[in-house]
C-alpha positions in Angstrom: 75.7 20.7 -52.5 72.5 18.7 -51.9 71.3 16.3 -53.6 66.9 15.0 -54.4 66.6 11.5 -53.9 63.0 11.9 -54.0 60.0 14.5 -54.2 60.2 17.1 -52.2 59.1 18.6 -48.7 55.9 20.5 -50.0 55.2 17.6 -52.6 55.1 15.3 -49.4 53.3 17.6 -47.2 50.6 18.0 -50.1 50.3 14.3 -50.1 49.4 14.6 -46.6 46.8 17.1 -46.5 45.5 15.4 -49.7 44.6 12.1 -47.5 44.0 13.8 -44.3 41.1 15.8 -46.4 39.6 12.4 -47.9 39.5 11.0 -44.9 37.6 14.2 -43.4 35.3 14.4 -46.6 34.6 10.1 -45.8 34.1 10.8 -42.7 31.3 13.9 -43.0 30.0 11.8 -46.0 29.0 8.8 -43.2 28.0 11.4 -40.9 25.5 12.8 -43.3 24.1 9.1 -44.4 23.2 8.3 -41.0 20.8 11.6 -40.8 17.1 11.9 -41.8 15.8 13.5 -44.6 14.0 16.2 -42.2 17.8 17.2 -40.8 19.4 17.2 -44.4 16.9 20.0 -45.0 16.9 21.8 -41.9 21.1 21.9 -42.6 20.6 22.5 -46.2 18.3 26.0 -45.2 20.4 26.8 -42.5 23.3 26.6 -44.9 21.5 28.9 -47.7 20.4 31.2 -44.7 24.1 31.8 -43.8 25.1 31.9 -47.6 22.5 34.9 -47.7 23.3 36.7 -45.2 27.2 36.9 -46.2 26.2 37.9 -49.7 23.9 40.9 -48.1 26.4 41.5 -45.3 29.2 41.6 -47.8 27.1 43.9 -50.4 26.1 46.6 -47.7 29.6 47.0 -47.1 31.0 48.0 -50.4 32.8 51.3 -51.1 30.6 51.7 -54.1 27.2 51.6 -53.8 25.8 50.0 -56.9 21.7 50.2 -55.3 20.3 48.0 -52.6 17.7 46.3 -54.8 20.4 45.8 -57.7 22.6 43.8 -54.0 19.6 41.9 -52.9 18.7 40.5 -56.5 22.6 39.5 -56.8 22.5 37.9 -53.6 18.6 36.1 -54.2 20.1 34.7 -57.5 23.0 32.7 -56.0 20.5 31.1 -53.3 18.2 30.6 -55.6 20.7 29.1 -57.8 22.6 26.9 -55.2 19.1 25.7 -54.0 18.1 24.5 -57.6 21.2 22.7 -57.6 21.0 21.4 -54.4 17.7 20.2 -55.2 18.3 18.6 -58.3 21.2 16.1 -56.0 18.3 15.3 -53.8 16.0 14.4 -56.1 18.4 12.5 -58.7 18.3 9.0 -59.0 22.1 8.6 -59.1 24.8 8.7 -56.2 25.6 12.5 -56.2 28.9 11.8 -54.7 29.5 9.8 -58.0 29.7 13.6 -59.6 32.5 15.0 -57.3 
């Protein structure tokens, strides 16, 4: 027979992995602060370049074919998309991190 005398095992563990991830989100959050604007963009378009490429590298190897162009306009939309965004937190007035 056992008995709870409080949450358990996995409710813990979550607890965990819930603080170890804020402290790793503060911690890329102060890292990112302390860089210039020109880096912030060269990591933003690196970012979008790998985003692309999975998208096209994911789409070319499909079982069905559903047409290259109909693949690369798919995968131009979500960059183009995501950049928008991305664009819009930069130029805001606000804290973006006050959004997440």
């Amino acid at each position: 027979m056992s008995t709870r005398t409080g949450s358990s095992f996995y409710d813990d563990m979550w607890d965990e992995f819930l603080v170890v991830a804020k402290d790793f989100v503060d911690d890329v959050v102060d890292w990112m602060q302390g860089l210039s604007d020109l880096e912030q963009l060269m990591g933003l378009c690196i970012f979008i370049l790998i985003l692309f490429l999975l998208t096209l590298s994911n789409s070319a190897n499909r079982d069905k074919d559903p047409g290259r162009a109909r693949s690369f306009v798919g995968a131009f939309m979500l960059v183009v998309t995501f950049s928008f965004v991305a664009g819009l937190m930069i130029d805001t007035p606000y804290d973006p991190r006050n959004f997440l």
